[in-house]
Every structure is written in structure tokens, then in C-alpha cells.
C-alpha positions as CSV (number, residue, x, y, z in Angstrom):
1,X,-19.5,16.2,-5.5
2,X,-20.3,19.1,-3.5
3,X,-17.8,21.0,-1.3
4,X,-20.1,19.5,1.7
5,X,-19.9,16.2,0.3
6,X,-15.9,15.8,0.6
7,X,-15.6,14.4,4.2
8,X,-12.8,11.6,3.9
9,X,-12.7,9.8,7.6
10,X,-10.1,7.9,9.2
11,X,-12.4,5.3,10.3
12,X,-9.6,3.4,12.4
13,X,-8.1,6.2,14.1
14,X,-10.9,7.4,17.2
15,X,-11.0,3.6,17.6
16,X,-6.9,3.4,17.8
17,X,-6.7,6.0,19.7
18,X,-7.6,8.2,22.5
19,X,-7.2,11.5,20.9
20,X,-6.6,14.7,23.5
21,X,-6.0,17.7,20.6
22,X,-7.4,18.0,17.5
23,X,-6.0,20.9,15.1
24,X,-6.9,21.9,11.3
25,X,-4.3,22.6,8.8
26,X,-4.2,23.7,5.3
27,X,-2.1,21.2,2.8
28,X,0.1,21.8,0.2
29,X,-1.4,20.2,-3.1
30,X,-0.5,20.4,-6.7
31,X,-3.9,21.0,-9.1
32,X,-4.5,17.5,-9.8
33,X,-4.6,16.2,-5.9
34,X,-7.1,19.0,-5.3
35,X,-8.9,17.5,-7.9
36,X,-9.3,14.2,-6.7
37,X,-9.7,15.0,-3.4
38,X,-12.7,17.1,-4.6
39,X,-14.0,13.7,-6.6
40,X,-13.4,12.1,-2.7
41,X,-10.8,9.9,-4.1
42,X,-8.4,10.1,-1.5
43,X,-7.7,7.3,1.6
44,X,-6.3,8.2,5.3
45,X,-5.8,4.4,6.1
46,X,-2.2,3.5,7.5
47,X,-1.5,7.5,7.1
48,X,0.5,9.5,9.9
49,X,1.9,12.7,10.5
50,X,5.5,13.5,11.6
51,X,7.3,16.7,13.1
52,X,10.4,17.0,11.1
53,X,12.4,20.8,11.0
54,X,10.0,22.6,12.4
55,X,7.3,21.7,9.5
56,X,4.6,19.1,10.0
57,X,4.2,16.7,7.2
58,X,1.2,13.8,6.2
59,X,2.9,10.4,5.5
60,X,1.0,7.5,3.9
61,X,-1.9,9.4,2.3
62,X,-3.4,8.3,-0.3
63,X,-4.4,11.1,-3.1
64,X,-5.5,8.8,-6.4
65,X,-4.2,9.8,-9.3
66,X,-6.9,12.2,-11.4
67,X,-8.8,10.5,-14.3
68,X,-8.2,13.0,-17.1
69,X,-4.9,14.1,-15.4
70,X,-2.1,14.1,-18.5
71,X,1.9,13.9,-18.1
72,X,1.0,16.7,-15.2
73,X,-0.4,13.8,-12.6
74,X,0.8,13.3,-9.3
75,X,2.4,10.6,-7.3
76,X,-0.5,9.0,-5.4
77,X,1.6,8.3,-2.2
78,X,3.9,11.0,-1.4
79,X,4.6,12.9,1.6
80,X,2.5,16.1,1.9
81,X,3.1,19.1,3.6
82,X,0.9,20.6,6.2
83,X,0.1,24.7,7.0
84,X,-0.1,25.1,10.7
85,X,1.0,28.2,12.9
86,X,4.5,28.1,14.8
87,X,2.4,28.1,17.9
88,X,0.6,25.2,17.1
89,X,3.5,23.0,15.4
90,X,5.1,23.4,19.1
91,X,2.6,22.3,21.4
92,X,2.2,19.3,18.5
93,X,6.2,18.7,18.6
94,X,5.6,18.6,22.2
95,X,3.2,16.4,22.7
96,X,4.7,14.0,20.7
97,X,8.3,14.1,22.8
98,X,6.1,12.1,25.3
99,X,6.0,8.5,24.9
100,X,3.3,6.6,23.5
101,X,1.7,9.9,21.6
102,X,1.4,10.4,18.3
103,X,-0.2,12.5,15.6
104,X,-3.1,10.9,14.0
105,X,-5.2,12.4,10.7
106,X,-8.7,12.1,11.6
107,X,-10.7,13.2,8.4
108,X,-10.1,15.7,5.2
109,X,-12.9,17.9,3.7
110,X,-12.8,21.4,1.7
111,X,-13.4,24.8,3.7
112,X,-16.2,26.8,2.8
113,X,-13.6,29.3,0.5
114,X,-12.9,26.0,-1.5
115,X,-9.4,24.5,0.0
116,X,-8.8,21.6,1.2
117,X,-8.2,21.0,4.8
118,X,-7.2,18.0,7.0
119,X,-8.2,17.5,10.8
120,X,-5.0,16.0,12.9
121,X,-5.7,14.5,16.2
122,X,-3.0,14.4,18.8
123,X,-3.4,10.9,20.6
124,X,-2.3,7.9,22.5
125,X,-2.6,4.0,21.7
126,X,-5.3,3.0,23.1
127,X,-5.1,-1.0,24.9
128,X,-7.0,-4.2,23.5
129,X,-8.9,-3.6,26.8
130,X,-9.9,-0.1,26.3
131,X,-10.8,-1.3,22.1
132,X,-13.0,-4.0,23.9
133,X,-14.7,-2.0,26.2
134,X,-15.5,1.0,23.4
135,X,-17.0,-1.9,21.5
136,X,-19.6,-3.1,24.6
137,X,-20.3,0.0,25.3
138,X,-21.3,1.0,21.1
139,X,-23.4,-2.6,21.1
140,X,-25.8,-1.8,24.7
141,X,-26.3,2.0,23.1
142,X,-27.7,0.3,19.7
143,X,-29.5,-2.5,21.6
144,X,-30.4,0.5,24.2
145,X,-32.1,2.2,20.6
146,X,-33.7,-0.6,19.2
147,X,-35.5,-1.3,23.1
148,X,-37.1,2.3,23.7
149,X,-37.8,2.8,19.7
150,X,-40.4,0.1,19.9
């Protein structure tokens, strides 16, 4: 695969929630995770992040382990540490104090100098109401499509 190519997507998460901040961070990786990822075997499903010492860290990701990886292979779930500025890791620790905010990964893909970088979405639950109504409104824009494309 391409560096293009690599765009892993947490599908669930804009549907979840109602994302207000979105910031990119670099990862910590060992040579066989930045392999995989590259292959785009990696999963953001049931992943979060969480502010712990001052350091922001990926829980729950999934990083398979790399097909002709030896002895020197990784540990396909384990908590992963993220680059961000002190600046930012405030506002982020922040945001979180407030209730019902949290700190979402939205999608991971490799930078244009080759690293690998992950997108985090500061957000909010969203209701059953609010999930209904984003769903309505997605079915009359692709019934709105199919109508005028005729």
C-alpha cells in the first residue's frame, strides 16, 4: 500500500459522538507496528484515549501483529503513547474535566515524511435521538441524489 492509501477510520466514532476539537498527534511505535500499520492492518474500534501525567495515551488499538515479524513482534493491544504539544494536552485535559466529554480517535494515516499519525477528536455522547435524526437526515440526502440524478 501507498502512504495515501493508509487511512484507517473509526467508522463508529462521528456517529457516537458530536465531536468539537480535532488534533493530530505523532505515536510512539516499535518497527513492526509501523509496519503493519503501513499494510493497513490496524483497527480503531472500542479504542480511546486518556490523559494520564501529563502524557496522552491510545487505549484499545488494535496494531496486528506483522506477518514476517520474528521473536521482535509486538503486542497487538497495548497502550500507545501519543506526541502532542503541552499546549495542546491542556486544553485536551481540560475539556475532558467536563462531564460527558471524552477523547475520541477518529482515523490514522502516514504523513507525507512517512510517520504515522492519528487524528483525536474531542467529543460528547451523542443521544439515541440525535443518532436517529443523523440517520433521517443521511437517508433524504441519498433519496434527495437518486431524485435530481435522473
Amino acid at each position: 500500500m501507498k502512504a495515501e492509501q493508509v487511512n484507517i477510520r473509526n467508522r463508529r466514532a462521528r456517529f457516537d459522538y458530536e465531536i468539537t476539537d480535532t488534533y493530530v498527534a505523532g505515536m510512539v511505535l516499535t518497527g513492526t507496528e509501523i509496519k503493519s500499520i503501513r499494510d493497513g492492518k490496524a483497527s480503531l474500534a472500542d479504542s480511546y484515549c486518556l490523559v494520564e501525567n501529563g502524557e496522552v495515551w491510545v487505549k484499545g488499538m488494535n496494531i496486528s501483529e506483522y506477518f514476517y515479524g520474528s521473536y521482535n513482534n509486538h503486542v497487538a493491544r497495548r497502550d500507545r503513547k501519543l506526541l502532542l504539544n503541552r499546549k495542546e494536552i491542556a486544553r485536551i485535559a481540560k475539556a475532558v474535566e467536563d462531564p460527558g466529554y471524552t477523547v475520541i480517535p477518529l482515523k490514522v494515516f502516514i504523513s507525507d515524511r512517512g510517520y504515522a499519525k492519528i487524528q483525536i477528536g474531542v467529543g460528547r455522547g451523542k443521544k439515541q435521538y440525535d443518532k436517529r435524526q443523523a440517520i433521517r437526515e443521511r437517508e433524504d440526502k441519498r433519496s434527495m441524489d437518486r431524485f435530481f440524478k435522473k
